[in-house]
N, C-alpha and C positions, 0 to 999 in steps of 0.2 A: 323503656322496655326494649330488650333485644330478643327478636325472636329468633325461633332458634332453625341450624340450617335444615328448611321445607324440603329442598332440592335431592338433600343427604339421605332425610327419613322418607321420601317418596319414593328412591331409587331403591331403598331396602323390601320395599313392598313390589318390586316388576315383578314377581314371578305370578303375584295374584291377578291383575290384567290377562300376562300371558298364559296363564291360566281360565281363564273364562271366570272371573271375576270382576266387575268393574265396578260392584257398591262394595266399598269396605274403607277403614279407619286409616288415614292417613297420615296421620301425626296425631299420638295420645296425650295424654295429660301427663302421664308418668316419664315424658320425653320433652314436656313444656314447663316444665316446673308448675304444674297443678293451672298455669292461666288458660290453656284453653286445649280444642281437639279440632281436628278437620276432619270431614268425612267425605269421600268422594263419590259420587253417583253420577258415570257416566262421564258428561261435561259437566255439571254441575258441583261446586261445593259448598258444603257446609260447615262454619265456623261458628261451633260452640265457644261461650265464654264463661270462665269460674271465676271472674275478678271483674274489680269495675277499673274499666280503661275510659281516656278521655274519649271524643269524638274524634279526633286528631289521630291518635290511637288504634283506634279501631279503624280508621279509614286505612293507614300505615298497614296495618294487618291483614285487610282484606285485599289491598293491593296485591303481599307480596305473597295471599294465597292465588289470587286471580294471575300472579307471573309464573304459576307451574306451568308445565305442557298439559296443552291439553284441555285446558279449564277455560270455559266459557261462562261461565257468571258464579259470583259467593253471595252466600245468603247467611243471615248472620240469624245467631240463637243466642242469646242472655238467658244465659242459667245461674243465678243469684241462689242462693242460700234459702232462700223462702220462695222458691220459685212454685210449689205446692200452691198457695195462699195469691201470689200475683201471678197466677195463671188464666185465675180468675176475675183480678182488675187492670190488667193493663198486658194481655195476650198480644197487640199489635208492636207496641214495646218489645216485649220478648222475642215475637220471634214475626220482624215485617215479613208481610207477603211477599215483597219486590224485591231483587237484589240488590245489595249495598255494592255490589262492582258486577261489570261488566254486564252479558246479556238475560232476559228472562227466559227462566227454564221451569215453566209452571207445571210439569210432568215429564218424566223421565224413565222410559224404561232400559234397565241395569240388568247385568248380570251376576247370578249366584252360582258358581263352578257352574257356569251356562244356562239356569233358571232364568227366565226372565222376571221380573218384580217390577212392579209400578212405582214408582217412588216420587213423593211430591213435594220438594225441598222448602217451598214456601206455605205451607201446608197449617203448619203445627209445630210443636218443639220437637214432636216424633215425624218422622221422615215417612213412614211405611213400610221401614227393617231394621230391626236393630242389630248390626252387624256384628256384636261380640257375640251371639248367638250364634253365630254360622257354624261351628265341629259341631253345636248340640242339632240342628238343620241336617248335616250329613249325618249323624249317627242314627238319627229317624229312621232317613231315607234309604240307610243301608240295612236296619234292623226292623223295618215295619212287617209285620207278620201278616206273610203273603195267604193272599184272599179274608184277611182276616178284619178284626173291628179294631177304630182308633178314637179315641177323646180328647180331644184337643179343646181344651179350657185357657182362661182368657187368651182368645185365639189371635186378639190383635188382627190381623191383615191377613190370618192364615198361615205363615209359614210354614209349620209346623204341620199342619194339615196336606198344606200341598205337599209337604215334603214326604208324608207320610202317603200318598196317593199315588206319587211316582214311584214309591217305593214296591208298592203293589198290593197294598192294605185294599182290601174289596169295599169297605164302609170304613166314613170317616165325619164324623159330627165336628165342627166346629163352634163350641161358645162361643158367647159375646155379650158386654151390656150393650153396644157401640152397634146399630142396624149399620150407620156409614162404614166403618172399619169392615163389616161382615160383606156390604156390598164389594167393598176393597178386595177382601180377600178375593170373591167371585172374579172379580176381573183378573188378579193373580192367575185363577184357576186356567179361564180360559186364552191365558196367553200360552199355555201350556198345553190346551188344547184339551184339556179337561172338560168331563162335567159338569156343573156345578150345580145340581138341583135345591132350592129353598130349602127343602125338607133338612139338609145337611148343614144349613146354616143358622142356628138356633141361636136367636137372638133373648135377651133374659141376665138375670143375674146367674152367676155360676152354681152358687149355694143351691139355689131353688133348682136350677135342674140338675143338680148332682143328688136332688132329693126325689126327684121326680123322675128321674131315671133307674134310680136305685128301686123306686116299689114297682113301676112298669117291669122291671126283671130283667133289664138291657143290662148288659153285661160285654166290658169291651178287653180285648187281648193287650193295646198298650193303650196308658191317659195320662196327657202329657199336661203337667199344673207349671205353667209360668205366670203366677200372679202378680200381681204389684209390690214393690213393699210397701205400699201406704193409698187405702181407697176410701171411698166413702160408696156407700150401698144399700138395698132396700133391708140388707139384714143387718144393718149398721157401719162400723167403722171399723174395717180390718186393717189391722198389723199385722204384718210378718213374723217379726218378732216374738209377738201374742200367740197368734192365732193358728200358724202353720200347721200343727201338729191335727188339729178340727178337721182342717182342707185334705190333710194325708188319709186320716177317718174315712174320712166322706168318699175318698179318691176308692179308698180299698174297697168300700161297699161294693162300687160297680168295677173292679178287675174282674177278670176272668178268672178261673183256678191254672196255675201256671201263667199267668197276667204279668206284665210288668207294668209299674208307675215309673215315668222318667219324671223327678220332680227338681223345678229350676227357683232359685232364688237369685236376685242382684243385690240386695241389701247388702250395702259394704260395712253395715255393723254387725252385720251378723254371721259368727266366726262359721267356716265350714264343719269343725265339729257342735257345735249349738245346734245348727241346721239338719245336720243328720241325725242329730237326738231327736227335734222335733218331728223328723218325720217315721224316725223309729217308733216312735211312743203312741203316733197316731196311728200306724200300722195296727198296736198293739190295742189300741182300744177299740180297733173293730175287729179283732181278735182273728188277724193273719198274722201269720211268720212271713216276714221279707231279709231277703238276701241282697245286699249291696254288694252290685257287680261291677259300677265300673261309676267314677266320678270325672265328669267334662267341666272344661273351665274356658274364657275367651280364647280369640284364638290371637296366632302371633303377631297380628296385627295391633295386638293392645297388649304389649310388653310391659310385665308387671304389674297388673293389673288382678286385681284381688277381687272384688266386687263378684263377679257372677261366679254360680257357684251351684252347681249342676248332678245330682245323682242319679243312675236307674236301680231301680230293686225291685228283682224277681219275688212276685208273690207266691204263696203255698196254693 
């Protein structure tokens, strides 16, 4: 295996550094012929893998991600094909806690256009940001509806939350099934100097309090749905694919009148017009008119890259 030149695809990426970014995608897939991705947080890197390389391999690899500038230890992620399924037997495999080259960076805080974020590179296969996300992060925090209500559903670490807090959103609920991720977020909060009261961080399946929200009468200006494509939950087994169109329902019940839903999908099988039917039709069966304003996608850091795949639609 010849990998391909790091040095080339790193130098394309300085302006995000010097811009006040220092977690973001270093080299994508779409620039590695599908074997792997590096992400950089900080000193720290991360090398994903989509193919099976020897040990030999891999050490070759993480050498010549560990000979960028700058980088102080790789951590390595095995993302196999059935990674869903051996996530759950052999975690330590997929993704060692310890780095595979150079020094341990058991917590790192990065920057997002100057955010700071906690990132924990030996952590989990998820790091603590998923940085193709970042234009849908700004577009939050330029658009959050000042003094106004935000819902941020599978909130993950918060991003989205925070983003929407700096933004100047007055209340801002954060989902979660994850208490740890929901504590994550907090600590997000308060590197930014934020509040972070319990009350805002609502820990639960999303379904149930997007049910439990809706009869209480809480009604928010924007609710941000970045679900999974594929979970397992106390109200069963969602799909993306399946299911999206329910989550849109359920999202509409609690907009506001004049509300917007920024609704995100990554499922790379599922076309961006399928996505935006499903969430038309879910609109439709809780009986609002939504207007699609504007569609986000990764940002240039992931060239070519199709997978995420991002709308907002102003409600009636």
């Amino acid at each position: 295996m010849k990998p391909p030149d790091l040095p080339a695809l790193l130098a394309r990426r300085a302006h995000l550094p010097a811009g006040g970014t220092t977690v973001y995608r270093a080299a994508h897939t779409t620039e590695t012929g599908g074997l792997f991705a590096l992400d950089l947080a900080g000193d720290a890197a991360v090398l994903s893998l989509y193919a099976d390389l020897s040990s030999g391999e891999e050490a070759r690899l993480a050498a010549a991600c560990g000979a960028l500038p700058g980088v102080a230890g790789v951590y390595l992620k095995r993302r196999p094909a059935e990674a869903r399924h051996a996530a759950n037997v052999a975690r330590e495999w997929l993704t060692p806690p310890e780095p595979v080259w150079g020094e341990a960076r058991p917590e790192v805080t990065a920057l997002e256009a100057g955010v700071p974020f906690l990132i924990r590179p030996g952590g989990d296969l998820s790091i603590g940001l998923f940085t193709d996300a970042r234009p849908l992060r700004a577009w939050v925090r330029a658009h959050a509806p000042e003094g106004g209500r935000v819902l941020n559903t599978f909130a993950y670490t918060c991003g989205f939350g925070l983003s929407a807090a700096l933004g100047g959103a007055g209340v801002v609920k954060n989902v979660d099934l994850s208490r740890k991720v929901l504590v994550w977020g907090q600590e997000n909060y308060a590197l930014s100097g934020l509040p972070a009261p319990d009350a805002d961080f609502l820990y639960g399946d999303v379904f149930e309090w997007l049910g439990r929200l809706r009869k209480r009468g809480d009604r928010f200006d924007l609710v941000v749905l970045d679900p999974p494509s594929f979970a397992r939950g106390k109200t069963g087994i969602w799909r993306a694919e399946r299911d999206y169109a329910r989550l849109a329902a359920l999202a509409a019940e609690v907009t506001a009148p004049g509300g917007r839903v920024l609704a995100v999908t990554n499922h790379a099988g599922l076309s961006g017009a399928a996505f935006e039917r499903m969430v038309a039709a879910g609109l439709t069966e809780a009986e609002r008119r939504g207007q699609l304003l504007t569609r986000l996608g990764a940002g240039e850091d992931y060239p070519g890259a199709a997978h995420l795949k991002a709308g907002v639609w102003a409600l009636n």
